[in-house]
One Martini backbone bead per residue (centre of mass of N, CA, C, O) as a GRO file, in nm:
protein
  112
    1UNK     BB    1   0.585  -1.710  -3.315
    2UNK     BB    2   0.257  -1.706  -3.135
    3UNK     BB    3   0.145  -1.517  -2.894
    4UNK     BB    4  -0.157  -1.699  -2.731
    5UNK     BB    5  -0.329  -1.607  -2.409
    6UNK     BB    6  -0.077  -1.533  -2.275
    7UNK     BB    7  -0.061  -1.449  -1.899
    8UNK     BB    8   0.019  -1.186  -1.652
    9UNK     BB    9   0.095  -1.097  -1.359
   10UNK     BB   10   0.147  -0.833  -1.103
   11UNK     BB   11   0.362  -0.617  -0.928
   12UNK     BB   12   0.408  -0.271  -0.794
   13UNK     BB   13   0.693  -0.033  -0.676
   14UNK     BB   14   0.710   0.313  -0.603
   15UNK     BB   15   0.859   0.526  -0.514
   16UNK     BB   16   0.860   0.866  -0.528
   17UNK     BB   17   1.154   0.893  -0.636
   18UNK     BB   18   1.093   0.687  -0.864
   19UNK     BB   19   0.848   0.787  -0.965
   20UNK     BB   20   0.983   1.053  -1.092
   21UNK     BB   21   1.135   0.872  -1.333
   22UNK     BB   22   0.839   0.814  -1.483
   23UNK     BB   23   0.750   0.767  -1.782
   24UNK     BB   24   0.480   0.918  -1.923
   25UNK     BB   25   0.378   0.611  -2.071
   26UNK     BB   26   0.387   0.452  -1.781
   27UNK     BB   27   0.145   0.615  -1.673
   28UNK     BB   28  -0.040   0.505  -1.810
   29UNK     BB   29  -0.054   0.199  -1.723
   30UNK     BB   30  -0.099   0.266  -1.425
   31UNK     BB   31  -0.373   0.364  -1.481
   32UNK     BB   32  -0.477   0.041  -1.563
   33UNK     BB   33  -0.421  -0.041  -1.283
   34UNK     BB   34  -0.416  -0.168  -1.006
   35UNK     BB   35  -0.433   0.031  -0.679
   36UNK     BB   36  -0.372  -0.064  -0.330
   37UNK     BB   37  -0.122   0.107  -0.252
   38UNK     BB   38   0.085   0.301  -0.202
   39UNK     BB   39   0.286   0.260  -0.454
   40UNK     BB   40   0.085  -0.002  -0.530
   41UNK     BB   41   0.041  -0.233  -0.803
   42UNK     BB   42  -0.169  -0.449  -1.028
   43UNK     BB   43  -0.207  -0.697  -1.268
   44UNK     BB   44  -0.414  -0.870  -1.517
   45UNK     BB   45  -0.372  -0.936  -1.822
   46UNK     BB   46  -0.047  -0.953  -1.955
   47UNK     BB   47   0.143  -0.902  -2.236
   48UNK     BB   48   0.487  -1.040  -2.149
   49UNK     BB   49   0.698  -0.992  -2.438
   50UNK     BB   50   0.928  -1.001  -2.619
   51UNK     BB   51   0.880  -0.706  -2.867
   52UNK     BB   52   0.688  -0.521  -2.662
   53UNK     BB   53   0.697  -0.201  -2.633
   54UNK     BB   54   0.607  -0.158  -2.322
   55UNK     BB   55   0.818  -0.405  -2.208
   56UNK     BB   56   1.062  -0.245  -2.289
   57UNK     BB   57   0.972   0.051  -2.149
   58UNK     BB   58   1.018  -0.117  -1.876
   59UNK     BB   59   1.308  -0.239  -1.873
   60UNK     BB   60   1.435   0.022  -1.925
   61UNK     BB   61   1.313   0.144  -1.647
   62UNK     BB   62   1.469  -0.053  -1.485
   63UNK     BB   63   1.755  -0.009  -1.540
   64UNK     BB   64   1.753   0.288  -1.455
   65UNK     BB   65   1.742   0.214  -1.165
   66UNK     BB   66   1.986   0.031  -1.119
   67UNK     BB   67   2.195   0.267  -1.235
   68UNK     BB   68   2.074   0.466  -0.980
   69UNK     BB   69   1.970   0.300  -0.756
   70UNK     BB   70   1.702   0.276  -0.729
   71UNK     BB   71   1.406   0.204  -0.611
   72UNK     BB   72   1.220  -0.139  -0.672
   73UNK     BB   73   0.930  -0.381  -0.671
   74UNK     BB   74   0.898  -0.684  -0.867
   75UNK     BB   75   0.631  -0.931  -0.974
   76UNK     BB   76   0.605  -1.194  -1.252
   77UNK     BB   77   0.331  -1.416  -1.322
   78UNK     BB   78   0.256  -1.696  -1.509
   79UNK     BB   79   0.124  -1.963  -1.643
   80UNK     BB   80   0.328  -2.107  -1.579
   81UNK     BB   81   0.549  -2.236  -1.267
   82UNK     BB   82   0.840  -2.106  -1.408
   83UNK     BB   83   0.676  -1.842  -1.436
   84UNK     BB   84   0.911  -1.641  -1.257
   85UNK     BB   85   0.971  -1.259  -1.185
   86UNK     BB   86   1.219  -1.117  -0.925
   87UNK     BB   87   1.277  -0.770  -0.832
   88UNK     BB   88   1.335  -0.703  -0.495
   89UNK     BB   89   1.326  -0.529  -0.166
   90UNK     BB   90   1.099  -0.708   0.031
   91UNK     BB   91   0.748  -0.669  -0.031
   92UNK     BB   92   0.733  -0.899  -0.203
   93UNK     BB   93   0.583  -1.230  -0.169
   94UNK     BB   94   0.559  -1.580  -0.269
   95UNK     BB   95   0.256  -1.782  -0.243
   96UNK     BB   96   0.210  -2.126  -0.191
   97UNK     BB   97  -0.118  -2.293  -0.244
   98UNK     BB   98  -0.346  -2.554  -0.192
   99UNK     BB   99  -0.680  -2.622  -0.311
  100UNK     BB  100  -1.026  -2.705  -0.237
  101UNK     BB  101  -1.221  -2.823  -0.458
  102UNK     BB  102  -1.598  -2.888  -0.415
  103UNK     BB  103  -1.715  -3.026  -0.712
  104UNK     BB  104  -1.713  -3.280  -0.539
  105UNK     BB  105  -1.793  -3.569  -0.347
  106UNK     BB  106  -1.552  -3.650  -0.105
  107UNK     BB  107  -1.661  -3.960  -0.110
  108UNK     BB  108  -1.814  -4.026  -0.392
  109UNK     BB  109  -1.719  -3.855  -0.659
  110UNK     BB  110  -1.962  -3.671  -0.709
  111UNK     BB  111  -2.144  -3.457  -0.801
  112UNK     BB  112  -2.292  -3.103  -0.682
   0.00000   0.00000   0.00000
């Protein structure tokens, strides 16, 4: 199966303690990130599959925090409604919204 144009956003909080024992290929990702405030970061237009490198070494550096103790807050959604993965701290937490697009005359309708 390819998986094709499908695309998560995420957050990312690494405290100092913990920013000090990420691999040096995974601080290449985070300068591609925006940072957003001291220590969290946040992606847009990742494609985050099982059995990509970069996910791996993602996945292998989550495990290294949790085996050491290491805090860490993470949360990636996908494009699906139940495609949601959070294991934090207490930092992140997801906001769902209805909003109302007015591109209709919500009275008649028509276009506007």
């Amino acid at each position: 199966m390819t998986n094709l144009g499908y695309r998560s956003i995420g957050k990312l909080w690494l405290p100092d303690k913990t920013l000090k024992e990420l691999p040096k290929e995974l601080e290449e990702d985070l300068k591609e990130w925006e940072q957003e405030l001291d220590n969290v970061w946040s992606f847009e237009d990742w494609k985050w599959y099982e059995g990509y490198e970069s996910v791996a070494k993602w996945e292998e550096f989550f495990s290294h925090c949790r085996e050491n103790k290491l805090q860490f807050d993470w949360m990636r959604i996908g494009e699906d409604m139940d495609d949601v993965y959070s294991e934090n701290e207490g930092v992140f937490f997801i906001s769902r919204e209805i909003h109302t697009d007015t591109w209709l005359d919500l009275k008649t309708g028509e276009k506007v």
